[in-house]
C-alpha positions in Angstrom: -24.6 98.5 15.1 -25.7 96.4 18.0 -28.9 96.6 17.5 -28.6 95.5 13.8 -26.7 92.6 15.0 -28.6 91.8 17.3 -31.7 91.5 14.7 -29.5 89.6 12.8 -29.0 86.6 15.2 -32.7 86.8 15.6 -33.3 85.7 12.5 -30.6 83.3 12.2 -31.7 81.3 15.6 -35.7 81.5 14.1 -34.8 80.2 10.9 -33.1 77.2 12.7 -35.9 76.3 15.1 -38.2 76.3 11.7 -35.6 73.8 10.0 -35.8 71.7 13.1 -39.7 71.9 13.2 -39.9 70.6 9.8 -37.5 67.5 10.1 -39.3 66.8 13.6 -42.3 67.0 11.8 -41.7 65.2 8.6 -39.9 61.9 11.4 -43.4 61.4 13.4 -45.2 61.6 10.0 -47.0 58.2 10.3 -46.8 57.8 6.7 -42.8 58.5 6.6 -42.4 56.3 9.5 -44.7 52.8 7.4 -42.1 53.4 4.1 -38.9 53.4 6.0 -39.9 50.3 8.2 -41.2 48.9 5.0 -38.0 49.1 3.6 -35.9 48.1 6.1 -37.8 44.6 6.9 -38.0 44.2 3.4 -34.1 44.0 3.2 -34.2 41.8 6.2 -36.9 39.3 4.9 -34.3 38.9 1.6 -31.4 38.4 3.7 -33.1 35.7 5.9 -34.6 34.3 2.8 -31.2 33.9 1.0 -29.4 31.9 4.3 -32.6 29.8 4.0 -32.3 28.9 0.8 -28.6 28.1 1.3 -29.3 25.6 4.5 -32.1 23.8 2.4 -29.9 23.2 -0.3 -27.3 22.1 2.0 -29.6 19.7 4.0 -31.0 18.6 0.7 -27.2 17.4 -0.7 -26.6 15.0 2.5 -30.3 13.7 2.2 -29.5 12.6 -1.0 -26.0 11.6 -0.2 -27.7 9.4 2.5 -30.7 8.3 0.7 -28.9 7.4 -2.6 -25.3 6.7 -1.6 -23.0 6.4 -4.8 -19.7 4.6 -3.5 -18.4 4.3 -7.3 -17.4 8.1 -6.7 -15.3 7.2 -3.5 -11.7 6.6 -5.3 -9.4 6.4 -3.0 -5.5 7.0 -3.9 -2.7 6.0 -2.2 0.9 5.8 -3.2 4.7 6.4 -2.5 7.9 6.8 -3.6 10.9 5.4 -2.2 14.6 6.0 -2.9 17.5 4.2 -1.6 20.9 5.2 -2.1 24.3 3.0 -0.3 28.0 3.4 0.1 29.3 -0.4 -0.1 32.9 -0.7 1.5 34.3 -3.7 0.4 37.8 -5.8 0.5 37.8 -6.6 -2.9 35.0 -5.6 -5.6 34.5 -8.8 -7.0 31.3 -11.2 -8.2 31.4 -13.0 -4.9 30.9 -10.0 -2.9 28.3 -8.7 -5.4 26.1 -11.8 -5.2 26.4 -11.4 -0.9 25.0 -7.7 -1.9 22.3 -9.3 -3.7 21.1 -11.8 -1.5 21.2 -9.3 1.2 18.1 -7.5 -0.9 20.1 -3.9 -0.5 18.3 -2.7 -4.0 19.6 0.9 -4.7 17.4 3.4 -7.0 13.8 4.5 -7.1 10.6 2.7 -7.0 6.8 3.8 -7.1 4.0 2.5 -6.0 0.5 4.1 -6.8 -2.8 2.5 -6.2 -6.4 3.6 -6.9 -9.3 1.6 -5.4 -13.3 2.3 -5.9 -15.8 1.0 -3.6 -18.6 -0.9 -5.4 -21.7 -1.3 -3.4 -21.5 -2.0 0.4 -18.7 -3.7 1.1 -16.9 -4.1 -2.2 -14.3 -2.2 -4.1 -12.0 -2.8 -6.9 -8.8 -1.5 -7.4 -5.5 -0.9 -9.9 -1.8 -1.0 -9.2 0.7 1.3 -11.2 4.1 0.3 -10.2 7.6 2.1 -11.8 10.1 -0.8 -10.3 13.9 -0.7 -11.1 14.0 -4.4 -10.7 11.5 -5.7 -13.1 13.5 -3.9 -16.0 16.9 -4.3 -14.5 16.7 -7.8 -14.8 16.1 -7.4 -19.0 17.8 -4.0 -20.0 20.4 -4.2 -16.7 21.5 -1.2 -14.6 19.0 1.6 -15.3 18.3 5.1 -14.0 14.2 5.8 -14.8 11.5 3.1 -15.4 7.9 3.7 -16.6 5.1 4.0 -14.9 3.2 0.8 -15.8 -0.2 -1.2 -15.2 1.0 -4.0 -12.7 -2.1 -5.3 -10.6 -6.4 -5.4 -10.9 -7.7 -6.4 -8.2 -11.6 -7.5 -7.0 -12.5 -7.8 -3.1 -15.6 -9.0 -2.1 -16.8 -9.0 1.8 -19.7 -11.2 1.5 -20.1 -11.7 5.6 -18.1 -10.8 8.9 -16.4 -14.1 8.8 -16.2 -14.6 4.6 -14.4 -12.5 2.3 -13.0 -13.5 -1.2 -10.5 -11.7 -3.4 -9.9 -12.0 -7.2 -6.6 -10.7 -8.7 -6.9 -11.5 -12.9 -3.0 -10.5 -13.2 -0.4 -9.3 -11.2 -0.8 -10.9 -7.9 1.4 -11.8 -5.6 1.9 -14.2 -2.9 1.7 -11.2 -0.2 -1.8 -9.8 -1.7 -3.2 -13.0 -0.6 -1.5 -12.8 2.6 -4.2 -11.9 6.0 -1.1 -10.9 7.7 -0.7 -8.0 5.8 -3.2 -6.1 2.8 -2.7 -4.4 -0.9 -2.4 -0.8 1.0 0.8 0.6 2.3 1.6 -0.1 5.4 4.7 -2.0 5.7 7.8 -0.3 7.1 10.5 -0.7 5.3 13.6 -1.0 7.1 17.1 -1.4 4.7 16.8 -4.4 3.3 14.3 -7.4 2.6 14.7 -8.7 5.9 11.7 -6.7 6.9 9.5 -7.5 4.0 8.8 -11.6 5.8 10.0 -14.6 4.2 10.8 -14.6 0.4 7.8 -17.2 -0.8 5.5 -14.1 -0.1 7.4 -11.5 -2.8 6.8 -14.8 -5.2 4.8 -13.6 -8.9 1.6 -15.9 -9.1 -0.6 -14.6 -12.2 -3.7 -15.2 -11.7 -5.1 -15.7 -8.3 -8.0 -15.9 -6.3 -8.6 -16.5 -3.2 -10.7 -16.9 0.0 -10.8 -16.1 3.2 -12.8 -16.9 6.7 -12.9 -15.6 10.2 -13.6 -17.2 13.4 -13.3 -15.9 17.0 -9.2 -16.2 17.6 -7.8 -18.0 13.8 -8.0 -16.5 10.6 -8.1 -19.3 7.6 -7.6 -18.4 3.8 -7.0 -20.6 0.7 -6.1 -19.7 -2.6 -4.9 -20.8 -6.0 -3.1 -19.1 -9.0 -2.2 -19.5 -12.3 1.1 -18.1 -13.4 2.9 -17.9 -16.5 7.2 -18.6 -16.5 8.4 -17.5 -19.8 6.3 -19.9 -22.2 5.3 -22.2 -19.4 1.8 -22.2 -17.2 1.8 -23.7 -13.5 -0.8 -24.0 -11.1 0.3 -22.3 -7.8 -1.8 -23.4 -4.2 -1.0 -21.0 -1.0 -2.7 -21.5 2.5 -2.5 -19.7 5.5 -3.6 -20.4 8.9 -3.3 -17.1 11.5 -3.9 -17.5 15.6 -4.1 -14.6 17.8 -2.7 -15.3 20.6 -2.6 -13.7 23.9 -0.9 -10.3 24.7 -0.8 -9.4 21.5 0.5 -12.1 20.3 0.0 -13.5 16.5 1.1 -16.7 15.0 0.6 -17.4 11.3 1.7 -20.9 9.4 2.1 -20.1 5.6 2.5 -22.5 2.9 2.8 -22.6 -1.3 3.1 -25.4 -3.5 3.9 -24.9 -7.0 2.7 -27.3 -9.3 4.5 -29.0 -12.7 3.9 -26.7 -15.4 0.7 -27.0 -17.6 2.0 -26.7 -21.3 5.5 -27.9 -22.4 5.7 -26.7 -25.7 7.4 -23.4 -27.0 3.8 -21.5 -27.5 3.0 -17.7 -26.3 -0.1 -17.6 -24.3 -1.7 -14.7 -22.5 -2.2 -13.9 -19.2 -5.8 -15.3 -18.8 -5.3 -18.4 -20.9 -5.2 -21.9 -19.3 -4.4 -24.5 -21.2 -5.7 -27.9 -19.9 -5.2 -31.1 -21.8 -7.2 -34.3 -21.8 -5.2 -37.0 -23.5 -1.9 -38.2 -22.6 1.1 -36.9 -24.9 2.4 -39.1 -27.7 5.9 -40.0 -27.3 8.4 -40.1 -30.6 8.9 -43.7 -31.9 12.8 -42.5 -32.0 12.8 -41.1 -28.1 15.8 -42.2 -26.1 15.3 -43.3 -23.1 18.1 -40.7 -21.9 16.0 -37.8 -23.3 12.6 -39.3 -22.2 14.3 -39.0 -18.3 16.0 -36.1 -18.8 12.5 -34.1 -20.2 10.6 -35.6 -16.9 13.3 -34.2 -14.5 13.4 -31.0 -16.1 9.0 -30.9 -15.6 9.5 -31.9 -11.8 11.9 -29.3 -11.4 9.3 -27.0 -11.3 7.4 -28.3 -9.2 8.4 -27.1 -5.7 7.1 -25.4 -2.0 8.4 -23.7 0.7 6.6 -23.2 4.3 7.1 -20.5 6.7 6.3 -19.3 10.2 6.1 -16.3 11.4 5.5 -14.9 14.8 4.8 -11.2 15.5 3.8 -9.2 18.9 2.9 -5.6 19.6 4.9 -4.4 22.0 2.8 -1.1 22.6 1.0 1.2 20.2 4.5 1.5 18.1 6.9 -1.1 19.0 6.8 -4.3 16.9 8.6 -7.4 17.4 8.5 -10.1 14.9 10.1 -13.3 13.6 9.9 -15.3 10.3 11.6 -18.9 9.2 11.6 -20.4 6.0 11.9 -23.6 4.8 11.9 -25.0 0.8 10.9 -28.3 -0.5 14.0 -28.4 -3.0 16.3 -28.4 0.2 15.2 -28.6 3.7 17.6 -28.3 5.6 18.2 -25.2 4.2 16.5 -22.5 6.3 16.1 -18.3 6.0 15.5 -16.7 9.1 15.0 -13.0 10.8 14.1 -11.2 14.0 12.9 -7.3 13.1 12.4 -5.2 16.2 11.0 -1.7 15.2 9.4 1.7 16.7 6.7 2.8 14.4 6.4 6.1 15.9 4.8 9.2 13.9 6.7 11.8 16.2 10.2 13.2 15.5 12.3 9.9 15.4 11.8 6.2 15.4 14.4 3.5 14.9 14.4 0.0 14.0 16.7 -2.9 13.6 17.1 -6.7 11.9 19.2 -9.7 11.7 19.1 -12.8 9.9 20.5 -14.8 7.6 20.5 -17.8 5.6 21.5 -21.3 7.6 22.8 -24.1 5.6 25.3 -27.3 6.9 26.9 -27.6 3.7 28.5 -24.1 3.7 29.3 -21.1 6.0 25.4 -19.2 5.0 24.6 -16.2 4.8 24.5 -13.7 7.8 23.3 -10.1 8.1 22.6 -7.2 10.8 21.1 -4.1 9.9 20.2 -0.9 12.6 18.3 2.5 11.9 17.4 5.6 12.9 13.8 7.2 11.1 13.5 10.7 11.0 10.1 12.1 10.3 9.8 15.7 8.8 6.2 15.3 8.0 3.3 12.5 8.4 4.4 12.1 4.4 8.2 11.7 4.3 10.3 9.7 6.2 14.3 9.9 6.6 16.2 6.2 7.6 20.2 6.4 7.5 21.7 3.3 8.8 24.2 1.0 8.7 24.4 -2.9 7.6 26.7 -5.6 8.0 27.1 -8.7 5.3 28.5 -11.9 5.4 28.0 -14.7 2.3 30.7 -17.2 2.9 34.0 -15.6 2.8 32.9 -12.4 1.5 32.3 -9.5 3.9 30.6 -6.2 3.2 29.9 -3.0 5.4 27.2 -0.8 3.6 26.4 3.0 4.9 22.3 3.2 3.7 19.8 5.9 3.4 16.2 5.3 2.6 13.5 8.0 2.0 10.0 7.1 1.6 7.3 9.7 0.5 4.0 8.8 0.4 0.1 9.8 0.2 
């Protein structure tokens, strides 16, 4: 039995040694070894060949890009949404303290702001406004709670140098869009009232406009004119603005508007790019008083007004901002608005901010109001501001516990 065995393993170890002596022999076959290193560089060869084909085309696209720029596909949007909400603690709820509310500019509900601007060529771009504002149909349909989103604002600007740049508006525009100080993005912080926003002549509706604007070493110039249409009545509007930059950070600006008599007095409907000019004078009525003949030129002049305003601002540091405005109006000069805003910017967990000014006036006690804030900021996008204001409008007197949010993009 051992023997038998022992054959047995004989064979088994013999047939092993000829399976290894074929496999050995078949590997160092020359042939065998050409096909699999055929194979195998072929599979490399495709995979080089597809990451070459994929850097090409990518090196291709920013050739082109660079070669043949096309800015009309740049559209840049940028937009926000702010809410303000207020408990208003007052001694008696009454009209008088109502209208000290409303001069204070504390204006509760939701507004949007969306704008979409294109560069065209260079230096260029065009842009639209889309604006959902509780005010503009609060002052028609009164208190409401949701507003359209509407087409407010078109808007041309044109860099034609370093130093010259020009700006067309064909409706919508405001006295702030053709403000250097400031531009049509959104930058502004808000604090808890209008105190914040600069002097009132630059939140004026002017039409039409356009405008013009040159640069020199330390002053900024710009000149512009405007049509705008009151009810059924067209006025030419003028607005100038002279800006020095003054030492540690230091800015000075002088800003001016005159509105003009208006252009048609007659009950007609025109639209918004229509300027009625007239060459001959007006023919009076045979049966004209001389009562209703004064009385129809003082109610022409009393359109025609300005106001001038001077603001100073300085940067503090990278976030803190110190400013000051005063106003004063044609119609009644020694009537004056003022305000001092002091403010931290800041992008990191908190900021703050705070305002006073008022309205000063010898023929009455004015107007007088204090505001303080403390921003929050959850995200780069959304902002948090509770705060507190304090009102006084001749013998009225109202404390108001405010919260703005602002979300933007």
């Amino acid at each position: 039995m051992d023997s038998i065995a022992l054959a047995v393993e004989k064979l088994k170890g013999f047939a092993q040694d000829l399976v290894k002596g074929f496999q050995s022999s078949s590997h160092s076959n020359p042939i065998e070894i050409l096909k699999r290193l055929q194979r195998e560089s072929f599979s490399s060869l495709m995979k080089l060949r597809d990451r070459q084909d994929k850097i090409e085309r990518l090196f291709s696209f920013y050739k082109t890009s660079e070669d043949n720029p096309s800015p009309e596909s740049r559209t840049l949007l940028r937009g926000e949404v702010d809410l303000l909400g207020a408990v208003l603690f007052m001694s008696n709820v009454d009209e008088e303290h109502w209208d000290g509310v409303d001069r204070a500019g504390i204006g509760t509900g939701v507004n949007s702001r969306f704008i979409f601007e294109t560069t065209v060529g260079d230096k260029d771009s065009v842009g639209i406004e889309f604006v959902a504002d509780r005010k503009r149909v609060a002052i028609n349909d009164g208190d409401v709670h949701g507003t359209p989103l509407s087409l407010s604002k078109l808007f041309y600007k044109a860099n034609a140098t370093d130093w010259l740049s020009a700006i067309a508006i064909p409706f919508g525009a405001q006295v702030k869009d053709l403000d250097i100080a400031s531009d049509l993005h959104l930058k502004d912080e808000k604090g808890l009232t209008d105190l914040s926003l600069g002097p009132s002549l630059l939140h004026q509706q002017t039409g039409s406009a356009i405008g013009v604007t040159m640069r020199m070493s330390n002053i900024i110039a710009s000149l512009a004119h405007s049509v705008s249409g009151m009810r059924n009545e067209h006025c030419l509007s003028t607005f100038g603005q002279v800006v020095c930059q003054l030492p540690l950070g230091m800015k000075l600006s002088f800003v001016g508007l005159h509105r003009g008599p208006k252009l048609a007095d007659c009950n007609i409907r025109l639209g918004a790019f229509a300027i009625p000019i007239g060459f001959s004078m007006p023919l009076e009525d045979a049966y004209t008083t001389d009562d209703e003949t004064s009385s129809s030129s003082s109610t022409t002049n009393t359109l025609e007004f300005g106001s001038v305003a001077l603001k100073l601002e300085s940067e503090l540091d990278e976030y803190k901002r110190l400013s000051g405005w005063i106003e004063m109006k044609q119609a009644n000069p020694i009537l004056f608005q003022w305000a001092v805003n002091f403010s931290d910017t800041s992008e990191d967990v908190y900021g703050w901010g705070m305002s006073l000014g008022g309205v000063e006036s010898p023929e009455n006690c004015g107007h007088f109001q204090v505001e303080s804030y403390v921003k929050f900021n959850p995200s780069k996008q959304f902002s948090l501001k509770p705060g507190v204001a304090y009102i006084v409008d001749g013998n009225s007197q109202t404390m108001a516990i405010v919260l703005r949010s602002n979300w933007s993009l």
